[in-house]
Every structure is written in C-alpha cells, then in structure tokens.
C-alpha positions in Angstrom: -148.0 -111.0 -143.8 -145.0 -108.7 -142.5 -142.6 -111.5 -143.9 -144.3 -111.6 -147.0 -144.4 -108.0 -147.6 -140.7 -107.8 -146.7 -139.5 -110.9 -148.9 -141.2 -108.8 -151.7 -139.0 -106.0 -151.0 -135.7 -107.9 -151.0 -136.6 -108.9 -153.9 -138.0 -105.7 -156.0 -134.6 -104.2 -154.6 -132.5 -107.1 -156.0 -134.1 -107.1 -159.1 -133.9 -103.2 -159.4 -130.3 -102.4 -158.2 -129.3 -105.9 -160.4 -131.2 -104.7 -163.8 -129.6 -100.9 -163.1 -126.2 -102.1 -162.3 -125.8 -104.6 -165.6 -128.0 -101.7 -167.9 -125.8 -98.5 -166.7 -122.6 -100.4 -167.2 -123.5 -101.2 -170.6 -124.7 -97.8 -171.6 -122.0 -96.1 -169.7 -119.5 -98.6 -171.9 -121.4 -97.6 -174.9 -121.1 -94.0 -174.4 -124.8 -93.3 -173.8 -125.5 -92.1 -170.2 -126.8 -94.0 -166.8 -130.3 -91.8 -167.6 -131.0 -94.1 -170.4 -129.5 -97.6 -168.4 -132.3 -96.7 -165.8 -134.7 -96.0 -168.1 -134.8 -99.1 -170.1 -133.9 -101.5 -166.8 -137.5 -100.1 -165.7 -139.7 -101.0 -168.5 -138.2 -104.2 -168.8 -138.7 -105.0 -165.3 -141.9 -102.9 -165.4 -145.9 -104.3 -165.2 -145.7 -103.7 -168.6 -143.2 -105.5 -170.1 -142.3 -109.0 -167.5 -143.9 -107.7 -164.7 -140.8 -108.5 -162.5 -141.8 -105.7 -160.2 -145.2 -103.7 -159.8 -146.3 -100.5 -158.7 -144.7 -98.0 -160.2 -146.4 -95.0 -158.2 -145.4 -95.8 -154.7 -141.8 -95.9 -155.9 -142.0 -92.6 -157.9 -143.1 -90.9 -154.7 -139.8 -91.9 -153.1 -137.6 -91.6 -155.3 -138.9 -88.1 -156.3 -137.0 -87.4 -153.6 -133.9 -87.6 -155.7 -134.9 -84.5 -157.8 -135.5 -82.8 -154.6 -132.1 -84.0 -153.4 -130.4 -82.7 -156.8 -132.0 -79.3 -156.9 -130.3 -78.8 -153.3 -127.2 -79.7 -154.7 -127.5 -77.3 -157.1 -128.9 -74.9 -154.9 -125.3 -74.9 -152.9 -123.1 -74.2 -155.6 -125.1 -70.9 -156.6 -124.7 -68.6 -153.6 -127.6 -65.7 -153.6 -125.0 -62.6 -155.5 -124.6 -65.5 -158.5 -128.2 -66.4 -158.7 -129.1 -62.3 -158.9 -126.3 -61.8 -161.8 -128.6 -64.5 -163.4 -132.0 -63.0 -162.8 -132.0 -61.6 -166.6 -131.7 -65.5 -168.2 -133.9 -66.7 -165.4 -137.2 -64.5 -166.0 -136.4 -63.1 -169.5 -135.0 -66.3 -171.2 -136.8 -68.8 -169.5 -140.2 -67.0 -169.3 -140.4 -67.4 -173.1 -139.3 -70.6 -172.8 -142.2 -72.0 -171.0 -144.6 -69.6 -172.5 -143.3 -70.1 -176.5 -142.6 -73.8 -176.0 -145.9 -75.0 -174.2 -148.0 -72.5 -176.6 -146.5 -74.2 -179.5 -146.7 -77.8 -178.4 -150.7 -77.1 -176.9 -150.9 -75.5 -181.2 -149.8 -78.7 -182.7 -151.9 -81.1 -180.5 -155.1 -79.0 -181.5 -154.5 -79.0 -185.1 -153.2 -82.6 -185.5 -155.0 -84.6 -183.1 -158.7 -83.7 -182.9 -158.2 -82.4 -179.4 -160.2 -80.1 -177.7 -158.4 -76.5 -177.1 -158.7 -76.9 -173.4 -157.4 -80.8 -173.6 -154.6 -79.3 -176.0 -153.6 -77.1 -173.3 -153.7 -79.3 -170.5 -151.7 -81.9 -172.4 -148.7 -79.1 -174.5 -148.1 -77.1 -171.4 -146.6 -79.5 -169.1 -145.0 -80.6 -172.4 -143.5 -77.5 -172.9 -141.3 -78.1 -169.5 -138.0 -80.0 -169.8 -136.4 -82.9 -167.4 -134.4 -81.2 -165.0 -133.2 -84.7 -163.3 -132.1 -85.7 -166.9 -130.3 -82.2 -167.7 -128.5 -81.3 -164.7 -126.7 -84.8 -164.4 -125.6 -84.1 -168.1 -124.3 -80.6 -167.7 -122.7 -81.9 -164.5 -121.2 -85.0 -166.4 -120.2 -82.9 -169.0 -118.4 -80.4 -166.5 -120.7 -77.8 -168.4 -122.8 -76.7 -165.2 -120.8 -73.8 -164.1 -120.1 -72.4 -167.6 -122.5 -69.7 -169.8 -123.7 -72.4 -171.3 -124.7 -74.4 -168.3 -126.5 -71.2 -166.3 -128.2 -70.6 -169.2 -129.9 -74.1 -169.1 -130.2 -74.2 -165.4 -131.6 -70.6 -165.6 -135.0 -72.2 -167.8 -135.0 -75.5 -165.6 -135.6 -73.6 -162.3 -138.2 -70.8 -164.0 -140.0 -73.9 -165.4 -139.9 -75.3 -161.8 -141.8 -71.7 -160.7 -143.8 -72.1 -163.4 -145.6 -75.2 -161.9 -147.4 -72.8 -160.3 -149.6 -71.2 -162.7 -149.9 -74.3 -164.4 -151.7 -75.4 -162.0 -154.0 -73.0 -161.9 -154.2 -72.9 -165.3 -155.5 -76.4 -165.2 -157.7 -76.0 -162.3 -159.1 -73.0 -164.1 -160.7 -75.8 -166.9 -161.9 -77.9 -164.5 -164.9 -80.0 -166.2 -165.0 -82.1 -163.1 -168.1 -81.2 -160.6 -166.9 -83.1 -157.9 -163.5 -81.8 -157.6 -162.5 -79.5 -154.6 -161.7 -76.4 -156.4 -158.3 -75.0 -155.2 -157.3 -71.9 -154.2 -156.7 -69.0 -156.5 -153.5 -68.0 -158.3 -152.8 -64.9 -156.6 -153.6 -67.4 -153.1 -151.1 -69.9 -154.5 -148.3 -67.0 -155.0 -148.3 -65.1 -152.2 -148.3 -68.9 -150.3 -145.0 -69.2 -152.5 -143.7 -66.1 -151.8 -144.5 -66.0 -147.8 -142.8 -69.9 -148.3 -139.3 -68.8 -150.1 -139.1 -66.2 -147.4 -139.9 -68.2 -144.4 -137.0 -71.1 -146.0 -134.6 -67.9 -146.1 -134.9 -66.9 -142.4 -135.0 -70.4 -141.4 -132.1 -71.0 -143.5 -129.9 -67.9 -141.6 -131.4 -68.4 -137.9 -132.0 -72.0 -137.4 -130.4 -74.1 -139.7 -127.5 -72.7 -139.8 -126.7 -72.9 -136.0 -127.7 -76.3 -136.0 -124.6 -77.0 -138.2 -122.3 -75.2 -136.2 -124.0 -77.2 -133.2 -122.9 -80.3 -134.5 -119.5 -79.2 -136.0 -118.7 -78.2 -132.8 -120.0 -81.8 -131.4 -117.5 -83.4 -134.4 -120.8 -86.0 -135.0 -120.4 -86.9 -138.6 -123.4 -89.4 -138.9 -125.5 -86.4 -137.2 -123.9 -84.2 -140.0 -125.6 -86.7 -142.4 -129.3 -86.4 -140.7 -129.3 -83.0 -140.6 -128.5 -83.0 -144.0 -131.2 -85.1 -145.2 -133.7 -83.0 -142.7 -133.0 -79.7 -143.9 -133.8 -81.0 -147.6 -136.8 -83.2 -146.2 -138.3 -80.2 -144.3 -138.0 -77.2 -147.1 -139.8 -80.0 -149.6 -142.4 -81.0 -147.3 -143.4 -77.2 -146.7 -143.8 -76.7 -150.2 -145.5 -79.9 -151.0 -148.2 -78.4 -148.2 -148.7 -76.2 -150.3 -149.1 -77.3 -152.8 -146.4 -76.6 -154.9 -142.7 -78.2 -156.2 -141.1 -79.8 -154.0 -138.0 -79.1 -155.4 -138.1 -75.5 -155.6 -138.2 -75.9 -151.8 -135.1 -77.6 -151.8 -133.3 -75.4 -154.5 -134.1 -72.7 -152.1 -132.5 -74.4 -148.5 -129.3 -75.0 -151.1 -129.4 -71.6 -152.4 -129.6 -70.1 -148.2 -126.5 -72.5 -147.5 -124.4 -71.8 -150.5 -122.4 -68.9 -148.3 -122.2 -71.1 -145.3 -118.6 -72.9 -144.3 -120.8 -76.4 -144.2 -121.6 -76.2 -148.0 -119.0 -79.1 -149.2 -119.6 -81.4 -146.3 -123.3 -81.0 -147.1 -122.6 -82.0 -150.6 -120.2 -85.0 -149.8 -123.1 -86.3 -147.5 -126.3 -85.8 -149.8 -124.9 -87.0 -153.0 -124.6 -90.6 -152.7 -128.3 -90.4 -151.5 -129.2 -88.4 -154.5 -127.8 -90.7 -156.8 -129.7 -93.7 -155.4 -132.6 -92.2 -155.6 -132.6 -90.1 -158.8 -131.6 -93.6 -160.5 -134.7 -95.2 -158.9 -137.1 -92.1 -160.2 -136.0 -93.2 -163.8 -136.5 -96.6 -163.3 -139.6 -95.3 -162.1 -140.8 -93.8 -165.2 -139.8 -96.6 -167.3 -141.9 -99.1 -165.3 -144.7 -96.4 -165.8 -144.2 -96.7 -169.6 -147.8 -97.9 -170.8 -146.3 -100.8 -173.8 -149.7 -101.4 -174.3 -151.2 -97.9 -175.3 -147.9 -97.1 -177.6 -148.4 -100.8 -179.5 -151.9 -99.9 -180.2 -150.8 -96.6 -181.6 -147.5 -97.1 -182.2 -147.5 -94.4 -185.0 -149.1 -91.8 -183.0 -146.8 -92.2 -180.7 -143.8 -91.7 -182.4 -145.2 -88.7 -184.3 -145.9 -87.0 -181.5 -142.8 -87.7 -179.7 -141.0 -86.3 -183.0 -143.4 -83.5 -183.0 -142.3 -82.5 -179.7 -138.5 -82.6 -180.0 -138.2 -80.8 -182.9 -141.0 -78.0 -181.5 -138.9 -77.2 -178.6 -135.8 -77.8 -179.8 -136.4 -75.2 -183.0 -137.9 -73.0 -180.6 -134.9 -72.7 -177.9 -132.5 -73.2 -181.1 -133.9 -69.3 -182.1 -134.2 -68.2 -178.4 -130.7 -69.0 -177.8 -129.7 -67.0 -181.1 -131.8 -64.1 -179.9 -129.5 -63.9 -176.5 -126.6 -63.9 -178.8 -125.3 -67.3 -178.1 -123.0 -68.7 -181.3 -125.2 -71.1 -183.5 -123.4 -74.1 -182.2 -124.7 -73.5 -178.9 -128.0 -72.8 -179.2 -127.9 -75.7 -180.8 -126.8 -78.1 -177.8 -129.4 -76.2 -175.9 -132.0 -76.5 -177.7 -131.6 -80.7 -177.9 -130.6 -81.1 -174.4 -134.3 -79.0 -173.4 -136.4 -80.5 -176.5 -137.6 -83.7 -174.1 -140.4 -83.5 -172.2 -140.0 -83.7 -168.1 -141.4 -85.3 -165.1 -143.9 -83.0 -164.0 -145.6 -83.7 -167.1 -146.9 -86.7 -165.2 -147.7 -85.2 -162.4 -149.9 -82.9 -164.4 -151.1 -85.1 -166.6 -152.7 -86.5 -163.4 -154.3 -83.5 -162.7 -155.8 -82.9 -165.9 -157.1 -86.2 -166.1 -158.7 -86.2 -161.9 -160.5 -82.3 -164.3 -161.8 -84.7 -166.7 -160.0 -82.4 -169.0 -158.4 -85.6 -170.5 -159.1 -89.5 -170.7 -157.1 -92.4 -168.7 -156.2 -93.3 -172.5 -154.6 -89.9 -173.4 -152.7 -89.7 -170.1 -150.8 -92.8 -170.9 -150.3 -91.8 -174.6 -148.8 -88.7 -173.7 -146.4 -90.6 -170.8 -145.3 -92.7 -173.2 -144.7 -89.3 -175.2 -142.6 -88.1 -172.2 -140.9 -91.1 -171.8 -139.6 -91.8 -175.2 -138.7 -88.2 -176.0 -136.5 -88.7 -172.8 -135.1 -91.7 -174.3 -134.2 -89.8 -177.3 -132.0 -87.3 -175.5 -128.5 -88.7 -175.1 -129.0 -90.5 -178.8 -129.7 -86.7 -180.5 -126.7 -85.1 -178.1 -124.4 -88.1 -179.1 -126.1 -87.9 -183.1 -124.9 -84.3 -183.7 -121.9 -83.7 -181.6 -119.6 -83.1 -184.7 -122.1 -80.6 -185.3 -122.2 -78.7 -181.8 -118.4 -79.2 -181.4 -116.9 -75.5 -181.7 -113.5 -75.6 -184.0 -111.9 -73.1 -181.8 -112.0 -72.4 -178.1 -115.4 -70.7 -177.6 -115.1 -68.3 -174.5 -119.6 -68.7 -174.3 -117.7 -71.9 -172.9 -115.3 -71.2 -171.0 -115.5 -71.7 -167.0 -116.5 -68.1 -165.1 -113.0 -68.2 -163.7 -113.7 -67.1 -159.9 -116.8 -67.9 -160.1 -116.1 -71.7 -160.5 -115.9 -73.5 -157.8 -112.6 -75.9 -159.2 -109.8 -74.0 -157.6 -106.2 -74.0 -158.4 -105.2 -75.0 -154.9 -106.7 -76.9 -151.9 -105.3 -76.6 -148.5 -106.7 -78.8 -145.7 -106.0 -77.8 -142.7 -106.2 -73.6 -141.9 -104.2 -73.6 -138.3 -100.5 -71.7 -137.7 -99.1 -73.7 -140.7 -101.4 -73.5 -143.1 -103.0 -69.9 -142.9 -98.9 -68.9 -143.5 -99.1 -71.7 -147.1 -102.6 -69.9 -148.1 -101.4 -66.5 -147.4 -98.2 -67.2 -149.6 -100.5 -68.8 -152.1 -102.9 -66.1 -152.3 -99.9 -63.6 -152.2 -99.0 -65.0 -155.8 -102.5 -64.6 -157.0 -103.6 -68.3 -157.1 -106.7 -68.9 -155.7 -107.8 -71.3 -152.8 -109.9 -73.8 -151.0 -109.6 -73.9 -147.6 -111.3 -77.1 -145.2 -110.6 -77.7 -142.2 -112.7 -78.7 -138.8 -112.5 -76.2 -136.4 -115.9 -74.2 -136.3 -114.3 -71.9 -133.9 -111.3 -71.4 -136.3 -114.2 -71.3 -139.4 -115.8 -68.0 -137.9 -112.6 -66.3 -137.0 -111.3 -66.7 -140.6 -115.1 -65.0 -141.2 -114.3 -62.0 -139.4 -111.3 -61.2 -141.0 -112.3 -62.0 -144.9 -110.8 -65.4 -145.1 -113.8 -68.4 -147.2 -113.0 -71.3 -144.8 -115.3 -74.3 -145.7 -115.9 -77.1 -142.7 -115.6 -80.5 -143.5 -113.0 -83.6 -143.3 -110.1 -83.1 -146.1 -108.5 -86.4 -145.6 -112.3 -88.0 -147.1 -111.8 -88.3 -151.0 -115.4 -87.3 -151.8 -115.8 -84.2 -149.6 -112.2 -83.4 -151.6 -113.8 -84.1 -154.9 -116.8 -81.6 -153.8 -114.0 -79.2 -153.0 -113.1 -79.1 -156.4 -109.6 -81.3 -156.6 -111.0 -82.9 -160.0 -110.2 -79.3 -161.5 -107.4 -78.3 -158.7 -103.5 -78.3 -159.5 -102.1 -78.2 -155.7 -103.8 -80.3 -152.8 -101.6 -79.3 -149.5 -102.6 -81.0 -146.5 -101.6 -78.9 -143.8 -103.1 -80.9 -140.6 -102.0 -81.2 -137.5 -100.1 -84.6 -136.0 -100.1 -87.9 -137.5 -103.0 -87.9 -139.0 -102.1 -88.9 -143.0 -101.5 -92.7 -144.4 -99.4 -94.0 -147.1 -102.5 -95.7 -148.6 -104.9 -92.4 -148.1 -102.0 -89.9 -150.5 -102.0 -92.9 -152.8 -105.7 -92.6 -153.0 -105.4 -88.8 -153.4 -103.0 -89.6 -156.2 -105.0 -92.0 -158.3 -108.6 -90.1 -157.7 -106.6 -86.4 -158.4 -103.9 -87.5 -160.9 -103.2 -83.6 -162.3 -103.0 -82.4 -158.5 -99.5 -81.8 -156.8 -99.7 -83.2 -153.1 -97.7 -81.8 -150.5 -97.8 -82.6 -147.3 -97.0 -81.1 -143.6 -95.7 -84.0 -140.9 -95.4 -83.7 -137.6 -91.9 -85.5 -137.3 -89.2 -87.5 -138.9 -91.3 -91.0 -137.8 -94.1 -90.1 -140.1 -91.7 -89.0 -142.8 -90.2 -92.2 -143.1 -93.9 -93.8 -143.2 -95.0 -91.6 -145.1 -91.6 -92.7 -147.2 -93.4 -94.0 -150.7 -96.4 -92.1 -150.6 -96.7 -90.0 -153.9 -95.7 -86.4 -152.6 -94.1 -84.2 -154.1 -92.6 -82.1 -150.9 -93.1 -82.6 -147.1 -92.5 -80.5 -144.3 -91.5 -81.2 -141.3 -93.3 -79.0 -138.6 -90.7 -77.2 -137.0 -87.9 -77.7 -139.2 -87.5 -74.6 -141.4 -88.3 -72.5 -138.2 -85.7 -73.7 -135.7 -83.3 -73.6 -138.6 -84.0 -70.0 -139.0 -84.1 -69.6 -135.4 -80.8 -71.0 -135.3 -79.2 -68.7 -138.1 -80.3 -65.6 -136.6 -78.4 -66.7 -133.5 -75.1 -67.4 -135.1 -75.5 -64.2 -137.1 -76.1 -62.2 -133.3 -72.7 -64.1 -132.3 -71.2 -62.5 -135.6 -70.3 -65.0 -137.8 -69.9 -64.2 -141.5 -72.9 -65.2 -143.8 -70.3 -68.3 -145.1 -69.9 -69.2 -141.9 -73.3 -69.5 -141.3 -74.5 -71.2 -144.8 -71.3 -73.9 -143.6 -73.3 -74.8 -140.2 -76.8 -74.8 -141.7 -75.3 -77.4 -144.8 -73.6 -79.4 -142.6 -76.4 -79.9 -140.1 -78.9 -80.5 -143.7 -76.2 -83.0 -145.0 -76.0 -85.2 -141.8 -79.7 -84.9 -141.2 -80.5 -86.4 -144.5 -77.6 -89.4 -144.1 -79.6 -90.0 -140.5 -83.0 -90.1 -142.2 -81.6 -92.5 -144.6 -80.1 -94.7 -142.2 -83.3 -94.7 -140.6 -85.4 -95.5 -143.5 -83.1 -98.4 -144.2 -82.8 -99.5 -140.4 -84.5 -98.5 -137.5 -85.2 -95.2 -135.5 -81.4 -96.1 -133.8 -79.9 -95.8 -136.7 -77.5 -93.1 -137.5 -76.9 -91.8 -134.2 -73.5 -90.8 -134.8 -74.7 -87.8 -137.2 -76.4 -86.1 -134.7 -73.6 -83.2 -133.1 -73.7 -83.1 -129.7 -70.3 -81.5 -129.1 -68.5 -78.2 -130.5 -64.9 -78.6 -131.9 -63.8 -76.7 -129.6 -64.6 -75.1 -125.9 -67.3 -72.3 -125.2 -65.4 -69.2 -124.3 -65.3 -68.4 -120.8 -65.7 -64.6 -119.6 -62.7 -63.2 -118.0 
C-alpha cells in the first residue's frame, strides 16, 4: 500500500513540475506571467479536465504555505518605522477598499442573480478581496513593490488580509445551519488577534532573534535554513489556532525581523521554497476549477466574472483618484486589484458548511475567482499603452533611501572594508554591508553602522542585497577566498555593477588574472608603500626623490607580476632590489 501511495506521488510530482515547467516557459516566452502558466497546467491536469492528478484540496493546504512564505518575504523588506509612515493607505485606503468593493459586488449579485441578501453577502464580500499571491509577484516582477505605487497596493492586500477577520464573523453571524458549532464572537476573535500580533512581536525580539545569532555564531547554514522555515511555520500555525490568516502571522514574524542583520540571508533561504510552493497553490486552484459547473452555465459565468472586474476595478480606479494618484495610475491599480483572491475559497467554504449557499453556487463562484484571475495579466498586458506615463512620473519613482537596491555593496566589513564603506559613505553614496561575523554585526550596531549577516560570495543572498539595482559590488574578504569562475558569475548575473576586489597576495592576483574586475587590491600594498614614504621623507629626501623610489619599485613590481603571469612564481626574480647603490652610512 506504502509503495502504491508513493508511486502515486512520483508521479503527480512528475506530471505537475513537467506541465508547469513546459506552460511557464511558454507564457513567460509570450509575455504573459508564470501565474497564468500555473494556472492553466492545473486545469488541464486537473479532475476536471484529464484527470491526470486528483485531489485538489490536500495540495492547496500545502501549498498555501507559499502565500504564507511570500507575506514573510514581504514582511522583511518593510521594517516597523516604514509600515507606520504607511498606516494612512493601510486603514484609510484600504478600509474602503474592502468595505466599497465587497458592498458593491454583494449589490450586483442581489439584483442580477435572484440571490438572497444574506447569500449575496456571503458570496460579494470575499469577492471584494483581491489575490495577494498574484499581485505581489507582479509588483515584484515589475520592480514596482518598493515604489508609491507598489505600497499603495500592498497597503489594501495586507488590510484585506485583517479583514478576514470580520468576515468571518460576518458569515458566522448568518449562520442558517443548526448543527454548526457557533464560533466565538468578534470582539473574542480580535482581542485573540491582537494578544497574537503582540505575542509574535516579543517572540520575534526575545527568542527568535537570539536563535539567529546562535546559529550565526555556529556558521551552520543548513540550520540557518530550518530556522527559517520554523520561524514562518510557527507565527502561521498560531494564527491558524486561532483561527485566523495564516499569513498575517507570517507578515508579522517578517515585519519583527526586518531591522535584524539576518534579514537577507533569511530571504536568500526562503525564496526558493516560496516559489515552489506558491506555483503549486496556483496549480492548485486551477485543478479546483469546476469545467463542469461553468459549461452548464457558461454565460453566467462569464458575466459574472466581467461583472466583477469592472466593479472593482471602477471602484479602486475612483479611490485611487481620490488619494490624488495621476489617472494613469489609478488605473494600473485598479486592474491589477479587480480579480478576485484565494480566500474567497476558503470562505466560500464557510458559507456553504452555514447553508448560506449551495455546493452548486460555491463552484460557480470558484470558477468566478478563478477566471477573473486568469484575466489579470491579459487586462495589464491589454491597456499598457494606456497606463504607460509619457514622462517620468515621480508617484513612480523608487523612495530613494527607503529602497533597499543600493548604489554599493561591500562584502566583507573587517579592517579593510569598514576604511572602503567609510570612504564610500564619506562621498554620500549609500551602502550594503554583509559580512559573517555576528560578533563584528553587533559592534557595527553600537556605533550606527546597518551590517546585514549572510555569505556575499552566494549570488542569491547578493541578489536579495540588492546588486540587481547596485552600481559597485566590492568584495572586501579576508584570504583566498574568491574564484575566477565565482566574479564571472557576479559579472553575468550583475552586468551594470563595477566589481572590485581585495586579494590577499600577488598568487591570487595572477589567478584571479581574467576575472572581470575592474580594480584589485592587494592587502598590504598601498600601506607598506606609504609606510615606506614616510620613512624616506624622516631620512630627508626631497618629495622627487621620494616619487623616483616609489615609481621605480611600482615599475619593477609590475614587470615581475608579468613575468609571473606568463611563467611561474620564479619568474622575475631579478626585479626584486635587494641591494642599495651604494653603502649605508656608518656613524663616526
């Protein structure tokens, strides 16, 4: 039975990862997103379409773990003093949001569709709430996340993820069902959330937060990489206790390590997981796409799925010109937030377990979900002429500071490079700094220096840093501890960045001969040569005298390394000066 149950496995995972690799490619080819790739590979595969691979449900639960995984993500790169300066968009605009949208859409069930009020708003609030797995990965494709624009949409995602909340209860306030548990009140259910976003914060500063110093100070990667996953894992499972969104949980662990100097390494290690499984939840929901319901009423379908695009999209179209955003962009936010989003399933269920709402209507309304999901990337790609602004918008523009693509990265903050960032900073250009040293990290703390720990010689914990945006990548680590074949790596992933590089001697120079940097410093160099000029200038030779000695040692240093390069370590012995002209001076 156990070998039966795993050859099913292998082969839903072959048949999943296959479908999604050949659909993804095509629609990333075509221009159209990996959302709808994943979509489309699950209702093919799906029980409703060949029946390749069945239940649906068990796989949603797991991969609902990739929204959670993506809201902690997001969660790091808004540190607590960002997410206050938002607190105006967050329960201002996206409080009408919810309330406008999910009003309007409950309106036009009731009138067009023969629904009962309560049925009408158990089926057009949920609808009113957007996909935040769909719109994040957008923004973040887009590199729109971290610009007006982007808060503004992330700022109505995470108040529709409170607003699961009284939705809820909202729901389980109509309950027609007599043999349903009644939950607990609303005011219950918030104070619960409240008493959990607090017990996340000090768990956040006084437990989790030692733990990663524990095991940066151990220099375990892999354990790096479980704790990780368990601080996500845990914040979701509290909430789910309760009752409530996972992913608020994890939004708030992200949010509580946002400050910390683990923050990149914890997004290098949790976002190949989060891809994974955020492509599986789509997947997901297009194996749950009921074919059968929409071909009986294929019409209905599609009317309602129109219905509710262009209801929520008017509706955040006039909300965004209300918070004085230019038309273009309330435009683009009002498509990317016109779908509906994947709570709507989860209380669709609920409504339906009230008796509120009929098996039949659930899947109807799914398939309303679904396909307005569906239409997302096709209306962004549709009107893009449209949204495009003719001049440089500054609504647009990057926060400057706030945005975490710096101009410079420097790996490694020892001796060397705290003297490169200080220079750096000196001339106003703002850093990055990595390095490994926990003991090093909280020293830099105490005197104002943002040291973030993590490995700078690992391309993705680089790309996390922000090297896609930066203009300077200087790896200032001690030893031998760079490869040709890692800088040309660096090169090719972070084409616009300059590298420089620190080495420790003249062997790793000439190994490090081809790699594509623009400067390289050899680690005692420039100081014994400075050393050295000081002395002559305490013996009293002229400043002529002293640029001769230093440009004759430079020019026979440089015919040695060539020699070397071209022969062997032996080579060029004759250009190191061993013997003065003439003899020392003897006192009398």
């Amino acid at each position: 039975m156990e070998e039966h149950s795993q050859a099913f496995l292998l082969r839903d995972g072959f048949l999943l990862l296959g479908t999604a690799l050949a659909f993804v490619l095509l629609f990333r080819r075509l221009g159209l997103g990996a959302t709808l790739g994943y979509l489309l590979s699950g209702a093919i595969l799906g029980p409703y379409a060949l029946g390749l691979v069945g239940d649906p449900e068990s796989k949603m639960g797991i991969a609902e773990l990739g929204i959670t995984l993506l809201l902690f993500i997001v969660g790091l790169e808004l540190a607590p003093r960002r997410l206050w300066r938002m607190r105006h968009e967050i329960f201002g605009l996206g409080f009408l949001q919810v309330a406008l949208c999910g009003l309007a859409v409950s309106g036009v069930i009731y009138l067009f569709t023969g629904f009962s009020a309560a049925a009408s708003l158990a089926l057009g609030l949920p609808l009113g709430l957007s996909s935040t797995a769909q719109v994040l990965p957008m923004l973040q494709s887009a590199g729109r996340l971290h610009t007006p624009f982007g808060e503004r949409s992330f700022a109505i995602l995470l108040f529709q993820d409170l607003s699961i909340i009284p939705l809820i209860t909202i729901v389980a306030a109509m309950n027609r069902n007599p043999h349903l548990t009644a939950g607990p009140p609303g005011w219950v259910l918030a104070l619960e959330t409240g008493a959990a976003i607090l017990g996340l914060i000090l768990a956040g500063r006084f437990l989790i937060r030692p733990l990663f110093r524990l095991i940066g100070n151990l220099g375990e990667r892999e354990m790096f990489v479980v704790a990780a996953l368990f601080t996500v894992i845990a914040s979701a499972a509290l909430m789910e206790a309760l009752g409530l969104s996972t992913a608020l949980g994890a939004f708030i662990a992200g949010v509580m390590l946002a400050d910390s100097p683990y923050r990149h390494e914890l997004e290098a290690d949790v976002e190949p997981f989060r891809s994974i499984l955020l492509g599986l939840f789509f997947m997901s929901v297009g194996m749950m796409l009921d074919l059968s319901a929409i071909a009986k009423q294929p019409l209905f379908v599609l009317a309602m799925a129109v219905a509710l695009i262009a209801t929520k999209a008017g509706i955040v179209f006039l909300l965004g010109l209300g918070a004085k955003m230019p038309w273009r962009s309330a435009l683009a936010l009002g498509l990317l937030l016109s779908q509906g989003g994947e709570f709507g399933f989860v209380l669709f269920a609920q409504a339906q377990d009230a008796w509120l709402i009929s098996p039949q209507a659930s899947s109807l309304f799914g398939a309303v979900v679904t396909l307005s999901m569906v239409s997302t990337p096709f209306l962004m790609m549709a009107t893009r002429r449209i949204r495009e602004t003719p001049a440089p918008n500054k609504q647009d523009e990057p926060d400057g500071p706030e945005d975490d693509g710096a101009n410079a990265i420097i790996v490694g903050y020892g001796r060397f490079g705290q003297t490169v960032a200080q220079m750096l900073i000196a001339a106003d250009i703002p850093v990055t700094l990595i390095d490994t040293d926990i003991e090093m990290i909280e020293i830099a703390g105490g005197f104002g220096a943002k040291v973030y720990f993590g490995d700078g010689t690992r391309i993705d914990l680089l790309r996390q840093a922000g090297a896609n945006d930066a203009e300077l990548i200087a790896f200032c680590i001690d030893g031998d501890q760079l490869t040709e074949e890692f800088l040309h790596a660096v090169h090719q992933a972070f084409p616009n960045a300059h590298i420089h590089a620190r080495v420790f001697d003249r062997r790793t120079l000439i190994k490090l001969k081809d790699a594509p940097v623009r400067s390289f410093a050899r680690e005692v160099l420039e100081s014994a040569v400075a050393m050295a000029r000081r002395s002559l200038d305490g013996l009293g030779l002229s400043l002529s005298e002293i640029d001769r000695a230093e440009n004759t040692f430079r020019a026979r240093d440089r015919e040695r390394l060539s020699l070397q390069e071209a022969g062997d370590m032996a080579s060029g012995r004759e250009q190191i000066l061993t013997q003065a002209s003439r003899e020392p001076r003897t006192s009398s």
